[in-house]
MIMAR-934943 format. One record per residue (C-alpha): residue in one letter; chain; x, y, z. Coordinates in steps of 0.5 Angstrom, whole numbers, plus 500, padded with zeros to 3 digits. Layout:
BEGIN
NODE	A	A	X	Y	Z .
...
***
This chain:
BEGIN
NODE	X	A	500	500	500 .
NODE	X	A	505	504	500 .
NODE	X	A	508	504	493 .
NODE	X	A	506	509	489 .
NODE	X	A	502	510	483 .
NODE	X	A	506	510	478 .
NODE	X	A	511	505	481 .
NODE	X	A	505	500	482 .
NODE	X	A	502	502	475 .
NODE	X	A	509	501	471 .
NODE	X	A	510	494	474 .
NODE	X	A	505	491	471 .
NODE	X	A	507	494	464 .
NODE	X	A	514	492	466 .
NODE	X	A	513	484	467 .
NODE	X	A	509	484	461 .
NODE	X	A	513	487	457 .
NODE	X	A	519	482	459 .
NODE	X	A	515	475	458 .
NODE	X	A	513	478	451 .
NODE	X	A	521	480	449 .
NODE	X	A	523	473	452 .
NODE	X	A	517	470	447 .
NODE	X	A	516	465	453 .
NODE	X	A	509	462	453 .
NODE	X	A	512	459	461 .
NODE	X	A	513	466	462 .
NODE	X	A	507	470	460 .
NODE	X	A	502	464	464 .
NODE	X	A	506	466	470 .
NODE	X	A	506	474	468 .
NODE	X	A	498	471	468 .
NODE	X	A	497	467	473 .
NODE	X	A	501	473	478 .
NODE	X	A	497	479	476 .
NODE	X	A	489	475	476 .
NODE	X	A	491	474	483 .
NODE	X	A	493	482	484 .
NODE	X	A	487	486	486 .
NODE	X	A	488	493	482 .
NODE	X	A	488	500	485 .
NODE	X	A	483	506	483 .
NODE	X	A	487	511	480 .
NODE	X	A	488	517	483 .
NODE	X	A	485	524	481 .
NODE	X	A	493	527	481 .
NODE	X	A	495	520	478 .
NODE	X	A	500	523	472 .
NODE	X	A	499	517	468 .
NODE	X	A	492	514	467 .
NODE	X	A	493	508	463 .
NODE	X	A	490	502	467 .
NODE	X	A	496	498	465 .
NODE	X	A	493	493	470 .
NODE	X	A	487	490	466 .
NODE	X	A	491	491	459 .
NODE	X	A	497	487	460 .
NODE	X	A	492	482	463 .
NODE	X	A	488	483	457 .
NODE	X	A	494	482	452 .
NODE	X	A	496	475	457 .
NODE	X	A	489	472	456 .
NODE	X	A	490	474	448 .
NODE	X	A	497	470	448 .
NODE	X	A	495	464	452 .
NODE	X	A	487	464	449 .
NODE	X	A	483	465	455 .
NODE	X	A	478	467	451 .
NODE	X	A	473	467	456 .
NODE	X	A	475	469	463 .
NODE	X	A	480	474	461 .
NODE	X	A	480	478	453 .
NODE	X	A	471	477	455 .
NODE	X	A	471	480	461 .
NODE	X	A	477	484	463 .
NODE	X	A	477	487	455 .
NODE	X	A	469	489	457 .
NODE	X	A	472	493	463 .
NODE	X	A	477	497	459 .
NODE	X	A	471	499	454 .
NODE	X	A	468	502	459 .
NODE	X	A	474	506	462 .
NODE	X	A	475	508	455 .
NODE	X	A	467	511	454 .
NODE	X	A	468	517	458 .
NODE	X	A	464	523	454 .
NODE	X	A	468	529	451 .
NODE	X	A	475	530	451 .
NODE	X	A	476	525	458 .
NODE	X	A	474	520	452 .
NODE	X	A	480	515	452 .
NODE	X	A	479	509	446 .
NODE	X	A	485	504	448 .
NODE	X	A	483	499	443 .
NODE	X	A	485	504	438 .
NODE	X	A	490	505	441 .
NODE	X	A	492	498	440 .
NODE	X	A	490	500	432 .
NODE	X	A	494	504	431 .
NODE	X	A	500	501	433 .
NODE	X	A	499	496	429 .
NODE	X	A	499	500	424 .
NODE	X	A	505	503	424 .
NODE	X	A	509	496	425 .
NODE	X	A	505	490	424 .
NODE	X	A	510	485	425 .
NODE	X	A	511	486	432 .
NODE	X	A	505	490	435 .
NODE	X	A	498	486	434 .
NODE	X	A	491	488	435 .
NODE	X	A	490	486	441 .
NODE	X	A	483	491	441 .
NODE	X	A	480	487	434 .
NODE	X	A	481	480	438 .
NODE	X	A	476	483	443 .
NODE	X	A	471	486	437 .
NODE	X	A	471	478	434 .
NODE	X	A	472	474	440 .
NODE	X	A	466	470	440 .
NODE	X	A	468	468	433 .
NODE	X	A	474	466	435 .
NODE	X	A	471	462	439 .
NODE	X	A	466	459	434 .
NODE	X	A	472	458	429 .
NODE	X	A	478	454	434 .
NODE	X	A	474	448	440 .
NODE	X	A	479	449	446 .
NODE	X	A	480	441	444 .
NODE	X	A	483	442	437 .
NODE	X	A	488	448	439 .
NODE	X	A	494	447	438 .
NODE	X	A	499	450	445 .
NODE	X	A	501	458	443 .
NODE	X	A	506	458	441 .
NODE	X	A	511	464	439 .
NODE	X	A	514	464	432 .
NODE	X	A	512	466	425 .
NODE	X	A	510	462	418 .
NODE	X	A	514	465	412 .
NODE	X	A	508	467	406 .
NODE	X	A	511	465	400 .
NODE	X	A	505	468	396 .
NODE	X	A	499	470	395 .
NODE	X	A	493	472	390 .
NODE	X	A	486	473	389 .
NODE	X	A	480	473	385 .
NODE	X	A	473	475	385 .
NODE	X	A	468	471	386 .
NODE	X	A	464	474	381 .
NODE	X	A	467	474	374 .
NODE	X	A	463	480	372 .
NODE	X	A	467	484	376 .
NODE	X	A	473	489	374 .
NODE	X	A	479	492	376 .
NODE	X	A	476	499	377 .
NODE	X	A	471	496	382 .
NODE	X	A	475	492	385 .
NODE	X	A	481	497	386 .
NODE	X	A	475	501	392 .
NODE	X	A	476	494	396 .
NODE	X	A	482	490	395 .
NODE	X	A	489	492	391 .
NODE	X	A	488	490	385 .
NODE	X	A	492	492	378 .
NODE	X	A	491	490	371 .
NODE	X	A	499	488	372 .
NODE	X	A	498	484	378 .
NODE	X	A	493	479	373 .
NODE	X	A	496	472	372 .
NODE	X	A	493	468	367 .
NODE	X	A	488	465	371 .
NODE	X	A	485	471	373 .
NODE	X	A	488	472	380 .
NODE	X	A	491	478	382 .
NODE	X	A	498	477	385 .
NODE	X	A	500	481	391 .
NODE	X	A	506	477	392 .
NODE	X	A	511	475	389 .
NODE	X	A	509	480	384 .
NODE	X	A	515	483	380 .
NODE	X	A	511	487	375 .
NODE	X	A	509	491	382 .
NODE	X	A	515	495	385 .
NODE	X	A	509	497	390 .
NODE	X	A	508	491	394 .
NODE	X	A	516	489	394 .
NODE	X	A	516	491	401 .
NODE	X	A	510	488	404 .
NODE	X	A	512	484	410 .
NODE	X	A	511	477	408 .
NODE	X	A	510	473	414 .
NODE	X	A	504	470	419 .
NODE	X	A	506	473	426 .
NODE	X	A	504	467	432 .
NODE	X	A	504	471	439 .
NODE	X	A	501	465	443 .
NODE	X	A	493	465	440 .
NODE	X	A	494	471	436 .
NODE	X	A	496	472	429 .
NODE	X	A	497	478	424 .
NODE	X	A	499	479	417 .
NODE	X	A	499	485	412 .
NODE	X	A	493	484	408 .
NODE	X	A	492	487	401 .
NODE	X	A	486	492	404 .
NODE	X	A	488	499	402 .
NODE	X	A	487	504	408 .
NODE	X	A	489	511	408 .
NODE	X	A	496	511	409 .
NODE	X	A	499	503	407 .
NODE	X	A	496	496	407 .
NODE	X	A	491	494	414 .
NODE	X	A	494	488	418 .
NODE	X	A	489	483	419 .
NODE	X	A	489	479	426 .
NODE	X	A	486	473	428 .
NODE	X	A	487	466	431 .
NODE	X	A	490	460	428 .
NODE	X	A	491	452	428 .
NODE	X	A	494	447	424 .
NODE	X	A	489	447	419 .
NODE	X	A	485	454	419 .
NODE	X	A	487	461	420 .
NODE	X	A	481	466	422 .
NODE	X	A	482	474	421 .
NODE	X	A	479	480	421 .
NODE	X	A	481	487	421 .
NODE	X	A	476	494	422 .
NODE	X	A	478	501	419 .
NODE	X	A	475	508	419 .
NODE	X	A	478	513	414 .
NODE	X	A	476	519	408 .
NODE	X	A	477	517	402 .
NODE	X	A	480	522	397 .
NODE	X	A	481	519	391 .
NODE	X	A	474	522	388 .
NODE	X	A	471	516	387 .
NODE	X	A	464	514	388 .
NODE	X	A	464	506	387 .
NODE	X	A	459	506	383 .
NODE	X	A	454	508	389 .
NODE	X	A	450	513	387 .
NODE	X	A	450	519	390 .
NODE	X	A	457	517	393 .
NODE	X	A	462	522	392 .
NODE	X	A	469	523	394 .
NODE	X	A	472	526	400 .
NODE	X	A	468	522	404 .
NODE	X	A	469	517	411 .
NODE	X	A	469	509	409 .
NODE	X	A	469	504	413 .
NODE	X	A	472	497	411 .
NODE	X	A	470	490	414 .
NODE	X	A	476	485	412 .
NODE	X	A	474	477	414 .
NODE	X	A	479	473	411 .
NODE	X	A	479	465	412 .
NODE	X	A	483	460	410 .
NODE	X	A	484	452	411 .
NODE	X	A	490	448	410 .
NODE	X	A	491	443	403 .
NODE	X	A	494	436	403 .
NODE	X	A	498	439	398 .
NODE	X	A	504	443	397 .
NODE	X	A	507	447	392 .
NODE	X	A	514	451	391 .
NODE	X	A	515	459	390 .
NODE	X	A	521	462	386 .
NODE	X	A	525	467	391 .
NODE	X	A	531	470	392 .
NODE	X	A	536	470	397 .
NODE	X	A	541	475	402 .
NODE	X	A	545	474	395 .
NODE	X	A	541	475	389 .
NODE	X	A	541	468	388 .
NODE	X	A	534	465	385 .
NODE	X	A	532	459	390 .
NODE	X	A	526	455	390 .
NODE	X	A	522	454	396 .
NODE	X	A	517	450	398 .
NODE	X	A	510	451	403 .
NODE	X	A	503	448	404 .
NODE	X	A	497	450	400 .
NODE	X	A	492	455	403 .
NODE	X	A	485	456	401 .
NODE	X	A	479	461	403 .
NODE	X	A	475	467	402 .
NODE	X	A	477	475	403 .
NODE	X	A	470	478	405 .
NODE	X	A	471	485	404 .
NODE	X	A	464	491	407 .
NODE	X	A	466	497	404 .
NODE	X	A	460	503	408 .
NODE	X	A	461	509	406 .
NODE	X	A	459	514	412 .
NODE	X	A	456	522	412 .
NODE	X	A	460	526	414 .
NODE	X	A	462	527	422 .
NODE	X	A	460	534	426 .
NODE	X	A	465	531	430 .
NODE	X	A	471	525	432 .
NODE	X	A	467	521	437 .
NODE	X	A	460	522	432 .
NODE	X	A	464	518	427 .
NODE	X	A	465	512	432 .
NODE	X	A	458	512	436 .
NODE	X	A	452	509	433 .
NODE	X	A	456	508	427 .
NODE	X	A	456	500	426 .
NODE	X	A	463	499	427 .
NODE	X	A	462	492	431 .
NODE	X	A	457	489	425 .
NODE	X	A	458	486	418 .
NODE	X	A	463	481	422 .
NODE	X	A	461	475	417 .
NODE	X	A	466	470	414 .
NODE	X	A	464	469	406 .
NODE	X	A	460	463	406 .
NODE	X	A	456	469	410 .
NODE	X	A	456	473	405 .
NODE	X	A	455	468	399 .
NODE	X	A	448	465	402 .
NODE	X	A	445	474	404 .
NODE	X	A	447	474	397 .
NODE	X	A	443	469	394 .
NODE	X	A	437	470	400 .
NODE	X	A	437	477	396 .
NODE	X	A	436	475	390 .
NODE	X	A	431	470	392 .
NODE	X	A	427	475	395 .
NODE	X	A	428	480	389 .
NODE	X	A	424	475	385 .
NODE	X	A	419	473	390 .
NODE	X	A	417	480	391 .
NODE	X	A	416	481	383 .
NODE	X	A	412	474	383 .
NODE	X	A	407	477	387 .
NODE	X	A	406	484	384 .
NODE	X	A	406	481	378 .
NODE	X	A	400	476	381 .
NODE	X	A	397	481	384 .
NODE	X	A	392	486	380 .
NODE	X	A	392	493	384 .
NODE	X	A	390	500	381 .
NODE	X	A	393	503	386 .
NODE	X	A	400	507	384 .
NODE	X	A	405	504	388 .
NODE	X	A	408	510	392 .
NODE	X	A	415	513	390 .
NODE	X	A	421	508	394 .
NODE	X	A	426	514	397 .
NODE	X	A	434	514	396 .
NODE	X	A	435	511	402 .
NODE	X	A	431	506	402 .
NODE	X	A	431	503	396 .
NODE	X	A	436	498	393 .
NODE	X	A	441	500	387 .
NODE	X	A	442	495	383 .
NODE	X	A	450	494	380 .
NODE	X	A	451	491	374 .
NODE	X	A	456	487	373 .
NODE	X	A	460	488	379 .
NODE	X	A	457	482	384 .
NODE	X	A	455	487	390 .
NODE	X	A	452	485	396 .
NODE	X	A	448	491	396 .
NODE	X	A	444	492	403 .
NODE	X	A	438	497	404 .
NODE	X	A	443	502	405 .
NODE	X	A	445	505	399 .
NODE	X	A	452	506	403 .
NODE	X	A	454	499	403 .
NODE	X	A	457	494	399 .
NODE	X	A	461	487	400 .
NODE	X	A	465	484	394 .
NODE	X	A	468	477	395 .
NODE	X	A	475	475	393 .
NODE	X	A	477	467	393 .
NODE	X	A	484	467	395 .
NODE	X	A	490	462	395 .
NODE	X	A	497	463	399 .
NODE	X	A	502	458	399 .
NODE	X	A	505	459	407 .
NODE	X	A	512	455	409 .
NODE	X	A	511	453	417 .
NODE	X	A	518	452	418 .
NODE	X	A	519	459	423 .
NODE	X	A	522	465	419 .
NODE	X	A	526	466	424 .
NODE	X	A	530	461	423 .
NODE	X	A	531	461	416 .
NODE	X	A	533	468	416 .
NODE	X	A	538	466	422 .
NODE	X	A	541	461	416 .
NODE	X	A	542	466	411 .
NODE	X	A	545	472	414 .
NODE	X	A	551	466	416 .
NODE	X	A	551	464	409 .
NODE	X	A	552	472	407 .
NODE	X	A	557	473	413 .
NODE	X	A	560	466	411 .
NODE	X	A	561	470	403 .
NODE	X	A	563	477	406 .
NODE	X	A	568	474	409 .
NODE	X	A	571	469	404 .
NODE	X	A	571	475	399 .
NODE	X	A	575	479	405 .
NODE	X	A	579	474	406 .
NODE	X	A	582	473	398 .
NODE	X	A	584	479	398 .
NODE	X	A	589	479	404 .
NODE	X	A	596	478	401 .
NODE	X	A	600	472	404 .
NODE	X	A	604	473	410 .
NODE	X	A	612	473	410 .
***
């Protein structure tokens, strides 16, 4: 009781912090079980820093080990609602794990989005399935993708995914990586990173500023990810969407869900060295499901988050495919019974928000919401389970190997 505040809250961030940079899962159940055993504080009024570090480390653990239940439900519920304070005292801690996974998606996951999905994580991995968590990351040694409508084209698709006339093999996919026609994607971070539970790679969602992480859970044989982003669109284009002009807030739902074939493949690279290699990899297929909402314009920040929808449209594509044929049955049963029916009644006029706006040609799931679009993309990445760690280890020997042979024929012979 006699410790101050800010030597009891920054322990807490301290602890957690050394079991994630020793990736240690025996650490981190230890970091666990330590801190529910604590009894947090209130903070207090001159307190100089704010930050609940008690309930988001132990958050963060419960995310790592799986605790979806006991630790990321309910711990995840109490900092929602230390963050929901009205006007400018509001604190969005979720976001804050956002935007850190913006910045550097290969080593700072989305912990806020594993809390958006966890019931959908639990629906997707039984607790007897799971493998242990472990920490590591898998090599993408490519990724490509379609859309399911073959009607679509690459104007429509670019408002949803990253999509170029460059990027079309001949199958029609559009190859995010290795892409060597698209100098933009050469940088892309090609890894699957493991922290226990949670995964997160970098999609090919364009956002604002780069790419979107996605975030999700993993097994053996099915990865389940999703990400959520609010944004202002400036590239003046309306989608197709009437009355949808630029310079205008959108909101994307990404859902990617794949499963691991019993067949592999192999990928060309190239080395440290330059040299090209053939690497090999399991085959993984599945769905993209992306909603794009086109949102009117805020009169302020927290008018853009509130009430806004920003937890729905979480559906996987098999979802999305069947609200799409029931749409279109329902379409055709209402023009069935109007043709049945004769009235003498003018039907009264449908407003623009109401009414559904038809897109030819593009395969848009079009919801009574004039503002909402979904486009789905089957696609197909080639993952190596071999830790990439460890190869990248092995490679940086071979090139210190090279340097200094190379150093070493350049030294006269001693007299």
């Amino acid at each position: 009781d006699d410790v101050k505040w800010d030597h009891y809250n920054i322990k807490f961030d301290y602890l957690y912090s050394t079991a994630l940079l020793q990736r240690s899962i025996p650490y981190m159940k230890k970091f666990y079980q330590w801190v529910c055993g604590e009894t947090p504080r209130p903070i207090p009024d001159d307190a100089s820093s704010r930050k609940p570090n008690y309930y988001m480390t132990r958050f963060q653990a419960a995310c790592v080990l799986g605790d979806w239940q006991d630790g990321v439900k309910h711990v995840g519920s109490t900092i929602k609602a230390l963050g929901s304070g009205g006007g400018s005292s509001k604190t969005d801690y979720f976001m804050h794990y956002m935007l850190r996974a913006l910045e550097m998606p290969m080593s700072n996951p989305n912990f806020g989005l594993v809390y958006h999905c966890v019931d959908r994580l639990q629906r997707e991995f039984a607790a007897l399935e799971a493998p242990p968590p472990m920490f590591g990351s898998w090599s993408v040694l490519s990724f490509k993708y379609r859309n399911t409508d073959a009607r679509s084209t690459c104007n429509i698709d670019q408002e949803f995914i990253c999509a170029s006339e460059k990027m079309v093999d001949d199958d029609g996919f559009y190859t995010f990586y290795p892409a060597p026609q698209a100098s933009f994607t050469t940088r892309v971070p090609r890894k699957l990173m493991l922290w226990g539970r949670v995964c997160q790679m970098v999609s090919p969602i364009l956002g604002a500023a780069g790419f979107l992480p996605l975030t999700g859970s993993w097994n053996d044989t099915k990865v389940y990810m999703q990400t959520s982003w609010t944004f202002r669109d400036r590239s003046g284009g309306g989608g197709g969407v009437a009355g949808a002009g630029g310079n205008g807030f959108v909101r994307k739902h990404v859902i990617m869900r794949i499963e691991r074939l019993p067949m592999e493949a192999q990928v060309e690279s190239k080395d440290f060295l330059g040299k090209s290699k053939m690497d090999s990899g399991n085959v993984w297929r599945g769905y993209i499901t992306v909603h794009l909402r086109r949102l009117s314009t805020p009169a302020s920040g927290a008018q853009l988050y509130d009430g806004e929808g920003a937890d729905d449209d979480y559906v996987d594509g098999e979802e999305a495919m069947q609200l799409k044929k029931a749409k279109e049955q329902e379409k055709e049963q209402e023009k069935e019974k109007e043709n049945a029916t004769l009235t003498q009644e003018e039907p009264a006029p449908e407003s623009d928000k109401t009414k559904d706006v038809d897109h030819q040609g593009n395969g848009a799931v079009v919801a009574n919401d004039t503002q909402t679009e979904t486009q789905i993309y089957e696609c197909e990445l080639v993952i190596s389970t071999d830790d990439a760690s460890d190869k990248e280890k092995e490679l940086k020997k071979r090139l210190y190997a090279a340097m200094n042979t190379a150093a070493g024929s350049n030294l006269s012979t001693p007299r």
